[in-house]
VOVOVEX-348588 format. One record per residue (C-alpha): residue number from 1; x, y, z. Coordinates in pm, whole numbers, padded with zeros to 5 digits, always signed. Layout:
<k:NUM&u:X&v:Y&w:Z>
...
END
This chain:
<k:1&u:+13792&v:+03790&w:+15328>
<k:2&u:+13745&v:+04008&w:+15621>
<k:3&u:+13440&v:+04219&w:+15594>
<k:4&u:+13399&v:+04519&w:+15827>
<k:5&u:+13048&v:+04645&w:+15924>
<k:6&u:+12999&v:+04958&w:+16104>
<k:7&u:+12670&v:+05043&w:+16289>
<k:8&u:+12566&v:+05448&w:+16308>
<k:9&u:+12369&v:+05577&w:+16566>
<k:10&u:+12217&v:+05927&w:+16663>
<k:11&u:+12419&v:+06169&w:+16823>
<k:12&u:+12121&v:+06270&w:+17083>
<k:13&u:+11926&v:+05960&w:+17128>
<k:14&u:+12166&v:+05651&w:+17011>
<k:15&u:+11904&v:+05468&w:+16851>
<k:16&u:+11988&v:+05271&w:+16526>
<k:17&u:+11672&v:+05356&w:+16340>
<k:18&u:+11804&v:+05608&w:+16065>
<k:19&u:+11732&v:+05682&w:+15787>
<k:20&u:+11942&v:+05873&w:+15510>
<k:21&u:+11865&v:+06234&w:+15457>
<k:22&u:+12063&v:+06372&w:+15113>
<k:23&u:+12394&v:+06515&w:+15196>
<k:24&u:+12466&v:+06857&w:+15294>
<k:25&u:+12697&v:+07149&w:+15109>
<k:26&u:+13002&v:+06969&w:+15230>
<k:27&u:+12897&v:+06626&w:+15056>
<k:28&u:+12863&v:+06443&w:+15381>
<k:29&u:+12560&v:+06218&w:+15426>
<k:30&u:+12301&v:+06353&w:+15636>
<k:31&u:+12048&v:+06105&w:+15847>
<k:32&u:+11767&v:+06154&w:+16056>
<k:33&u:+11669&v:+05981&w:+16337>
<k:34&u:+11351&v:+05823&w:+16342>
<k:35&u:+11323&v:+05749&w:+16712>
<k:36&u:+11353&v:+06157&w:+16841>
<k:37&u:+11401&v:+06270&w:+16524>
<k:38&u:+11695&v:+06456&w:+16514>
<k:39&u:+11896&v:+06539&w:+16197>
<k:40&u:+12267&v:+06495&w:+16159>
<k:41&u:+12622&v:+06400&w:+15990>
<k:42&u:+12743&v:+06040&w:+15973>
<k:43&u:+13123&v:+06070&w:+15906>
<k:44&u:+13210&v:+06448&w:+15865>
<k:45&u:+13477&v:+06468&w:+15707>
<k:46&u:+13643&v:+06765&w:+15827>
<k:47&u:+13711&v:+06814&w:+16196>
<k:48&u:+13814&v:+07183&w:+16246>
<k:49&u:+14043&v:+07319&w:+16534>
<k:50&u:+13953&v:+07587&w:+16749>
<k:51&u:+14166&v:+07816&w:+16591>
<k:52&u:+13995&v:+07744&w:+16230>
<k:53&u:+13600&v:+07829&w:+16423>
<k:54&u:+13776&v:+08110&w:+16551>
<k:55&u:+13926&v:+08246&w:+16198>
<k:56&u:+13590&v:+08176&w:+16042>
<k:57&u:+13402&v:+08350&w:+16309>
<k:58&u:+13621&v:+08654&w:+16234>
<k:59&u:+13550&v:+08597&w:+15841>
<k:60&u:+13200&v:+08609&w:+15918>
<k:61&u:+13253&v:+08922&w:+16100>
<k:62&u:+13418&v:+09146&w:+15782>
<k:63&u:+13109&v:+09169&w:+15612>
<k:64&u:+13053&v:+08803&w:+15442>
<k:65&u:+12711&v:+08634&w:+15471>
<k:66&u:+12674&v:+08280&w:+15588>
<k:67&u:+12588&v:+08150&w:+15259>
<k:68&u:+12916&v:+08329&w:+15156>
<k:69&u:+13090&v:+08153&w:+15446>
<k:70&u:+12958&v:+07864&w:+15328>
<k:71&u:+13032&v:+07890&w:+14979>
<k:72&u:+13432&v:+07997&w:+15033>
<k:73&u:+13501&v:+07785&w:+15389>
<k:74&u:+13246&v:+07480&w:+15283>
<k:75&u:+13103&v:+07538&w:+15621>
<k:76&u:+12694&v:+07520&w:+15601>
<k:77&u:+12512&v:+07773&w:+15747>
<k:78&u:+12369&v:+07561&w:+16020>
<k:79&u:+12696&v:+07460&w:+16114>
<k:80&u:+12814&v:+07860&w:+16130>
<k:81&u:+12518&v:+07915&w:+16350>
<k:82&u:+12575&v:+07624&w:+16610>
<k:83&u:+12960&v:+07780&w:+16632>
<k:84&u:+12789&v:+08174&w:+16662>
<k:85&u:+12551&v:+08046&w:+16918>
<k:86&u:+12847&v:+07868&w:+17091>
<k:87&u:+13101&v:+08155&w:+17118>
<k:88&u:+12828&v:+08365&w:+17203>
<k:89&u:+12745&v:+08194&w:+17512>
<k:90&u:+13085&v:+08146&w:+17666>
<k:91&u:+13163&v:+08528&w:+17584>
<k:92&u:+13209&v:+08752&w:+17964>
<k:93&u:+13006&v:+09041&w:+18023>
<k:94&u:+13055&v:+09339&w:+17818>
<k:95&u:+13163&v:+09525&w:+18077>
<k:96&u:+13509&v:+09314&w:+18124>
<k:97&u:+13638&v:+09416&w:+17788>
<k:98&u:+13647&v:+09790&w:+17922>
<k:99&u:+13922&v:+10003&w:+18046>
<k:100&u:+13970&v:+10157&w:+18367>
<k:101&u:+13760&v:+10460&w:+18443>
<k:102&u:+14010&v:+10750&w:+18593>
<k:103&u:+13818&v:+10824&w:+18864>
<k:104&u:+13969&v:+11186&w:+18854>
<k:105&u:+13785&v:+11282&w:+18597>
<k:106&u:+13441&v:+11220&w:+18446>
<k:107&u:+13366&v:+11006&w:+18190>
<k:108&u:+13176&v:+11145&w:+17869>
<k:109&u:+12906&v:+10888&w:+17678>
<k:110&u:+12757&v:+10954&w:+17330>
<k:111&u:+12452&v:+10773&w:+17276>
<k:112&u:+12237&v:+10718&w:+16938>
<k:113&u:+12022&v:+10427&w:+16851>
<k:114&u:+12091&v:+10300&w:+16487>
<k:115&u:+11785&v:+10119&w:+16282>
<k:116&u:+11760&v:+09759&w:+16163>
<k:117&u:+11524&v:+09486&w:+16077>
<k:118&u:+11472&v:+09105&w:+16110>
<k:119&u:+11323&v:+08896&w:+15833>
<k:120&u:+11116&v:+09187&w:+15688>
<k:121&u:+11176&v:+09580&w:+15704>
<k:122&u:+10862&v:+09657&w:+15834>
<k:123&u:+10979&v:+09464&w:+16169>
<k:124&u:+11233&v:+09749&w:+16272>
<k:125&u:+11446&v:+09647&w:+16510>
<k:126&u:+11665&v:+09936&w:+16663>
<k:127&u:+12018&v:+09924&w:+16838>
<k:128&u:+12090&v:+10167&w:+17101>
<k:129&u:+12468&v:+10206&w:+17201>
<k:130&u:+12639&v:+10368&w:+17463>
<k:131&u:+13034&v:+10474&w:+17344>
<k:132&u:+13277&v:+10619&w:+17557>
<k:133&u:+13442&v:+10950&w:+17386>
<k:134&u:+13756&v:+10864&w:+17575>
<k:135&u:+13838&v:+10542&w:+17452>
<k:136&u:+13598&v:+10455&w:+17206>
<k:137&u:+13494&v:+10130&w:+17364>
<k:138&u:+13115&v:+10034&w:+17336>
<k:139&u:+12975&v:+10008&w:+17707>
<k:140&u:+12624&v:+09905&w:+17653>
<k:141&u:+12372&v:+09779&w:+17417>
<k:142&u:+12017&v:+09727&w:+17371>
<k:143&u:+11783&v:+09585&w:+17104>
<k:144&u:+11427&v:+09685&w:+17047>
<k:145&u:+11218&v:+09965&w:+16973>
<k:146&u:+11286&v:+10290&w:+16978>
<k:147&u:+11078&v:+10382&w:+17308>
<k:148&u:+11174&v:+10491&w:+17643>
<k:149&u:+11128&v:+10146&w:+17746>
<k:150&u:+11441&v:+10049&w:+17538>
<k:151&u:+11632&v:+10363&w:+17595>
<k:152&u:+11539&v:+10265&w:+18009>
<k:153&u:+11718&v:+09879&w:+17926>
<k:154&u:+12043&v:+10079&w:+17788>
<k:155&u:+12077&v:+10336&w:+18087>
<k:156&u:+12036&v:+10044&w:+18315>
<k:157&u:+12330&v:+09836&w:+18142>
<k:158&u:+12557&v:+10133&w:+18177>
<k:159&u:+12815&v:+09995&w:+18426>
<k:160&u:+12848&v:+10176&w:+18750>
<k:161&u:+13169&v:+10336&w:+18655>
<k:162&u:+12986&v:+10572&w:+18396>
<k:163&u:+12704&v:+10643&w:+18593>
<k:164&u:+12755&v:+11008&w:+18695>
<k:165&u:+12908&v:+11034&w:+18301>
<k:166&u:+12807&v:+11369&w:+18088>
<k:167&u:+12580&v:+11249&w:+17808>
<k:168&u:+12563&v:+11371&w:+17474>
<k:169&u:+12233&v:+11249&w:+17261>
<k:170&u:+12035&v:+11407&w:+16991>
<k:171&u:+11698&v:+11543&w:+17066>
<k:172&u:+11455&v:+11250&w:+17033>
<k:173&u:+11260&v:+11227&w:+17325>
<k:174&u:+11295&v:+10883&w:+17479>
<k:175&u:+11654&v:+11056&w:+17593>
<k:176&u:+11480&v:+11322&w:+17785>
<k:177&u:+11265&v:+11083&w:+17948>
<k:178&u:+11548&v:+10842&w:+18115>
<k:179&u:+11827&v:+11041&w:+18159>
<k:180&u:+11870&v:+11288&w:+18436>
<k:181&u:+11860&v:+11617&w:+18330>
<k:182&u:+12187&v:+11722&w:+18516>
<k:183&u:+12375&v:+11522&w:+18270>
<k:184&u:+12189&v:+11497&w:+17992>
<k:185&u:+12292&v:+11768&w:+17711>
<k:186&u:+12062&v:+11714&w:+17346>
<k:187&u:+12240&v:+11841&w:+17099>
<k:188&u:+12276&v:+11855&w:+16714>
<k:189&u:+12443&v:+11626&w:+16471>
<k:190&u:+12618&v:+11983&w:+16314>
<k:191&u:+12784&v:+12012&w:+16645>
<k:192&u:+12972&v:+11725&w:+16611>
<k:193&u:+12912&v:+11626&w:+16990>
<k:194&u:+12781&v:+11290&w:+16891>
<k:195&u:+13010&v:+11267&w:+16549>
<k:196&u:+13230&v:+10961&w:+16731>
<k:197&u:+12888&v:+10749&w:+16793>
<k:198&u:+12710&v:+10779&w:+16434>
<k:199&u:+13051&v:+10732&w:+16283>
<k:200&u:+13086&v:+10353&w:+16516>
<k:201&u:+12694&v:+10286&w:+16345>
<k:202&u:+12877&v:+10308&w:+16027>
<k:203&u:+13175&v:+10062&w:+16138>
<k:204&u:+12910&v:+09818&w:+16258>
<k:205&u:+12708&v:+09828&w:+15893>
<k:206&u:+13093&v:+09754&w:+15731>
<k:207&u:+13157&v:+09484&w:+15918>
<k:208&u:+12843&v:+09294&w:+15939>
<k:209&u:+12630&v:+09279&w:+15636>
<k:210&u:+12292&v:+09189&w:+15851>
<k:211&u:+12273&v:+09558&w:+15945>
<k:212&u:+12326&v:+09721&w:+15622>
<k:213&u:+12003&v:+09905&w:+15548>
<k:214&u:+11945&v:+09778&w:+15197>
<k:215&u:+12094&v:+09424&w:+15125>
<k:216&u:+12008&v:+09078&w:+15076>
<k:217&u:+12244&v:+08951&w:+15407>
<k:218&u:+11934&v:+08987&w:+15665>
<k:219&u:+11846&v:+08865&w:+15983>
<k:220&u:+11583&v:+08602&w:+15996>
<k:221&u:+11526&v:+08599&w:+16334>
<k:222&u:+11584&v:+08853&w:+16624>
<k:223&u:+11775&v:+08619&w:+16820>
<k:224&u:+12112&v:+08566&w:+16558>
<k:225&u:+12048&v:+08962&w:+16553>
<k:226&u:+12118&v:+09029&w:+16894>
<k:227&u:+12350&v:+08730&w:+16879>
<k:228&u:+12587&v:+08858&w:+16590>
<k:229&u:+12608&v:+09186&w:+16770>
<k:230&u:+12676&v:+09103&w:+17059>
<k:231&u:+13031&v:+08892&w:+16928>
<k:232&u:+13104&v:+09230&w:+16704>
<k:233&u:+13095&v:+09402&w:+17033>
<k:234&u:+13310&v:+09204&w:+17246>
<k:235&u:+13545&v:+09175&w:+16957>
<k:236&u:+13552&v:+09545&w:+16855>
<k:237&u:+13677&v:+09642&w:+17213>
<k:238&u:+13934&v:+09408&w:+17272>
<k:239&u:+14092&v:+09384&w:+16878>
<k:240&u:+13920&v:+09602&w:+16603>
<k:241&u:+13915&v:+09886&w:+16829>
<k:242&u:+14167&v:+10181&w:+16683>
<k:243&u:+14472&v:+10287&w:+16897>
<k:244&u:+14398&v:+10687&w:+17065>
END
């Protein structure tokens, strides 16, 4: 009788000492490492393709939570973060996903800043955006308060191009305080100047549940916030974004 024996070691350190750790939504037995005491998978039993992250990526981006990822995909939600984090960091800077400025004519921005939280409502966490009227592309983000030092971060992310752009904001002050005044023109929602903007705020609460005002699909922390929208972004202006 041939009897095979096969020796698991950690994925960081290599060190035999493990120890089993209950198994995880997939059924897999977990470990943990008793040397540098890192957690992991002995035999997963699933390898997925790049194609299959990238499908449930996309999933995750129409609306489902990660515990709903997990519960239709068998994916567990630390396993959906490592592949957000991932994509995340290989992603270009925003500004490659735009279009061509026509440098006969000048460009027209709509800003607005559109209200969130992380963990707990009280910790408002608000998204500033900067959307081209002529193509509808998102130019520039910015996550924080809702102060002119926030509002300063977005103007400064505006790429070059869109610079000397005509800018169309509501009245709240932090606008008046950054922007230059000879392209700066406040207006109100009824004149519809700024109706392109607050209608993107609602594509970004139907896609991703984390920034729907009242739901149970929050952020925990504000990194996977800024995270999460940052891969909406990217994705929005090179595929979700509606032909003109």
């Amino acid at each position: 009788m041939i009897v095979e024996t096969k020796v698991h070691t950690c994925h960081k350190c290599h060190s035999k000492e493990l120890v089993k750790n209950g198994r995880n939504a997939c059924g897999n037995q977990q470990y943990h490492c008793k040397t540098c005491g890192a957690y992991g998978v002995l035999e997963p039993q699933v390898c997925y393709t790049e194609e299959a992250k990238d499908l449930i990526i996309k999933a995750y981006q129409e609306r489902s939570s990660m515990r709903g990822i997990e519960r239709s995909h068998g994916i567990c939600r630390q396993t959906l973060r490592a592949w957000l984090k991932e994509k995340a960091e290989q992603l270009p800077p925003l500004e490659t996903t735009l279009a061509p400025v026509d440098p006969a004519q000048t460009p027209v921005l709509e800003l607005d800043e559109l209200w969130s939280f992380v963990f707990i409502k009280g910790n408002k966490v608000w998204v500033w955006i900067a959307l081209s009227r002529e193509t509808r592309e998102v130019i520039a983000y910015a996550c924080g308060d809702r102060s002119k030092d926030t509002c300063r971060i977005l103007w400064d992310r505006i790429p070059s191009a869109y610079k000397k752009a005509l800018v169309f904001t509501d009245y709240w002050e932090a606008y008046q305080a950054v922007i230059p005044d000879e392209q700066h023109h406040p207006v109100g929602k009824e004149t519809g100047e700024t109706a392109h903007v607050e209608r993107w705020n609602n594509t970004l609460r139907q896609h991703l549940a984390r920034f729907v005002r009242k739901t149970l699909s929050f952020s925990k922390c504000i990194i996977m916030h800024e995270l999460c929208l940052k891969l909406f972004l990217h994705r929005y202006n090179t595929d979700l974004l509606p032909a003109s």
